[in-house]
C-alpha positions as CSV (number, residue, x, y, z in Angstrom):
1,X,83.1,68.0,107.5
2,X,83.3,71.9,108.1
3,X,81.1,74.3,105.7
4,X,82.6,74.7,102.3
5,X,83.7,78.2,101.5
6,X,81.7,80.5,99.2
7,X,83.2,81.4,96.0
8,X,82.6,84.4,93.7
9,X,84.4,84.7,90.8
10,X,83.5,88.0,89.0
11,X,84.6,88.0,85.0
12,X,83.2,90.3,82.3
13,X,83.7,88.2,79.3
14,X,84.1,84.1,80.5
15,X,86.3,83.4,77.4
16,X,89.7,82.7,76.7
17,X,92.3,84.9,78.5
18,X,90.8,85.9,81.7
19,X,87.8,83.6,81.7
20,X,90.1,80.9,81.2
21,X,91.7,81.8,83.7
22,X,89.2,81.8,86.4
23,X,88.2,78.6,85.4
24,X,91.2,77.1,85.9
25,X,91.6,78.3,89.3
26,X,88.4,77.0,90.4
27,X,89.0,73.8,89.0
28,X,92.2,73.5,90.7
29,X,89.9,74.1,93.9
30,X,89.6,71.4,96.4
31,X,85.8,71.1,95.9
32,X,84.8,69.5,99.4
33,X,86.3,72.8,100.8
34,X,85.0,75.2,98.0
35,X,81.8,75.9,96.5
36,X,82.4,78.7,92.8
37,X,79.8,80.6,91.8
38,X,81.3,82.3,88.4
39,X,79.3,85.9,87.9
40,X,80.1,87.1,84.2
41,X,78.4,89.7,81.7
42,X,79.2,87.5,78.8
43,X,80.7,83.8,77.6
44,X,81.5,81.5,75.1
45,X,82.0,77.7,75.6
46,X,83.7,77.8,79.3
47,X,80.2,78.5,80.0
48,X,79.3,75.1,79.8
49,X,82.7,73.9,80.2
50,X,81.8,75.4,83.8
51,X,78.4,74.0,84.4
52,X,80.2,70.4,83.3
53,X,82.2,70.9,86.2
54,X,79.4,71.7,88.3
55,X,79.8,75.6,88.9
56,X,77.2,77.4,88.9
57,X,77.4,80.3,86.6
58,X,75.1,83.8,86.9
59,X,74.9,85.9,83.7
60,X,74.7,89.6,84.7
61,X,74.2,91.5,81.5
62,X,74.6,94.5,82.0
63,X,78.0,93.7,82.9
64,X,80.5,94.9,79.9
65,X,83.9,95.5,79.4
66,X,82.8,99.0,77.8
67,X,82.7,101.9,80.2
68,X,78.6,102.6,79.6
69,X,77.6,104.7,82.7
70,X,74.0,103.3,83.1
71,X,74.6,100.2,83.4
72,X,77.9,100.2,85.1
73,X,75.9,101.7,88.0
74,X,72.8,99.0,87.8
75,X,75.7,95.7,87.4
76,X,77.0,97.6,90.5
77,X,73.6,97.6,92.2
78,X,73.1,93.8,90.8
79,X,76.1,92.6,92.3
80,X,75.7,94.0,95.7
81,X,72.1,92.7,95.2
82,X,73.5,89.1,94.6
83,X,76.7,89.1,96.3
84,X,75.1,89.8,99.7
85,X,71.9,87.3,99.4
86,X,74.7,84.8,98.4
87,X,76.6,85.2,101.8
88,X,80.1,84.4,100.0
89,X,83.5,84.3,101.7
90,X,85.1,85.4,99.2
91,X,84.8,87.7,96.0
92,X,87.2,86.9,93.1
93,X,87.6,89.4,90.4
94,X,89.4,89.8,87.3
95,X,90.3,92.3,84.9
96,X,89.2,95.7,85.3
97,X,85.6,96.3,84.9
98,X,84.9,93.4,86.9
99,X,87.6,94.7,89.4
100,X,86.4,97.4,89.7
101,X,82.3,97.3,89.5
102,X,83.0,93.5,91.6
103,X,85.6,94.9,94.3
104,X,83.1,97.6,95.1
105,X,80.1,95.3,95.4
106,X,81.8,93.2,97.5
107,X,83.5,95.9,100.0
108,X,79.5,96.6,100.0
109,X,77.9,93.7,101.3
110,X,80.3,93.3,103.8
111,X,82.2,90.3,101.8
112,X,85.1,89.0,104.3
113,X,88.2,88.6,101.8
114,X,88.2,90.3,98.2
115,X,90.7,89.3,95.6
116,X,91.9,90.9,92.4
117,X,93.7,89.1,89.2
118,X,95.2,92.1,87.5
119,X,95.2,90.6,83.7
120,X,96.9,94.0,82.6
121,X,95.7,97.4,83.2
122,X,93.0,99.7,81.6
123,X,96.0,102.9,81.4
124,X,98.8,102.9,78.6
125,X,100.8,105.9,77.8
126,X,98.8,106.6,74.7
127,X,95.8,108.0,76.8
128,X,95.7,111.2,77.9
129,X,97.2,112.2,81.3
130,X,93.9,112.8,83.0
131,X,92.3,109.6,81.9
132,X,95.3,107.2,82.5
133,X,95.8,109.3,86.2
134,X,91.6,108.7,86.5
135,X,92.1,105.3,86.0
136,X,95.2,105.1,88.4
137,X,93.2,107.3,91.0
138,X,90.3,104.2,90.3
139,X,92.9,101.6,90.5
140,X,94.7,102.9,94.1
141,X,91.5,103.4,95.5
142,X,90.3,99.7,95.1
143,X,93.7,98.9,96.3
144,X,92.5,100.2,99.7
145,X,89.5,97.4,99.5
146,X,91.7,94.6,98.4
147,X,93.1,92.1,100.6
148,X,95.0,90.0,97.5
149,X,96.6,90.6,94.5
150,X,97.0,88.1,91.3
151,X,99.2,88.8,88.6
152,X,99.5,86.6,85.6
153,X,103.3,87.4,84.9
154,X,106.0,89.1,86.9
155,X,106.0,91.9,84.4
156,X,102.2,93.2,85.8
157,X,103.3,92.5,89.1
158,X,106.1,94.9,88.8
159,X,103.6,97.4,87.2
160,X,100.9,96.8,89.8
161,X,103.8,97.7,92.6
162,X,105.6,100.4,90.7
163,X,102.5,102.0,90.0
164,X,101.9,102.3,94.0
165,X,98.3,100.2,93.1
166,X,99.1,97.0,95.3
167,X,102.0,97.2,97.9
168,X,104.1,94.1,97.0
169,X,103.9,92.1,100.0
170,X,100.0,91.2,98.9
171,X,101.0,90.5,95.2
172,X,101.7,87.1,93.8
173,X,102.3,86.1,90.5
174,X,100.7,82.9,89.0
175,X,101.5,81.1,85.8
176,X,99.2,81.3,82.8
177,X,98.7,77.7,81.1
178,X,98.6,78.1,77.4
179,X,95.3,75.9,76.3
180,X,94.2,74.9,72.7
């Protein structure tokens, strides 16, 4: 049997939505050819719904959804911290803080293959120019680091391209199930 790959998937809040989301793609996982390591800031029950399926899971607290400069830069150091001791293959993220803070951790510590689930975006129209073209500045520049995109609907594909923040031949679009 070769070595199973190593697995981080990189999630704020592991709850419905995104969370839900990354655990269903690891349990759709062949597990004698993948080992998932699920890093989040915060959960609800897919935490254990998770360690019932025999995933580890890694609470990093100081990563948030809200943009809270002091701790954005210690997850940062945390997850270059753990995701280089872990030696993983490859770094999952999803949504934005955890694209963003995760992607960058990862191009860090020299992680082979980073992938990004865009959920949605962090820019609407209702911000102001310079912090929706901040954002988009934030967004391209990860681009640069990514080698896969995941969007859950055609529609954010579409954005993702449009927006010139993925080029479309490393987008795909996946299905969301719709769980009770």
């Amino acid at each position: 049997m070769t070595e199973r790959l190593r697995v981080a998937q990189i999630v704020t809040r592991f709850m419905a939505g995104a969370g839900g989301v990354a655990l269903r793609g690891a349990l759709a996982l062949d597990s004698d050819r993948y080992e998932v390591v699920f890093v989040i800031g915060s959960g609800d029950r897919l935490i254990q719904q998770a360690r019932t399926a025999g995933f580890e899971v890694v609470v990093l607290e100081r990563l948030r959804s809200e943009i809270a400069p002091a701790d954005d830069w210690r997850a940062l150091a945390e997850l270059k911290t753990f995701l280089a001791a872990g030696k993983f293959d490859i770094v999952h993220t999803h949504s934005s803080k955890a694209g963003a803070l995760g992607r960058r951790a990862a191009h860090h510590a020299d992680v082979p293959r980073i992938v990004h689930t865009f959920h949605g975006f962090p820019f609407h129209e209702f911000q102001s120019w310079l912090r929706r073209t901040a954002y988009l500045r934030i967004e391209r520049s990860l681009g640069k680091i990514t080698d896969a995109f995941l969007a859950v609907g055609p529609a954010v594909a579409a954005e993702a391209i449009r927006r010139r923040i993925a080029p479309p031949e490393r987008v795909r679009t996946i299905g969301v199930a719709v769980s009770a």
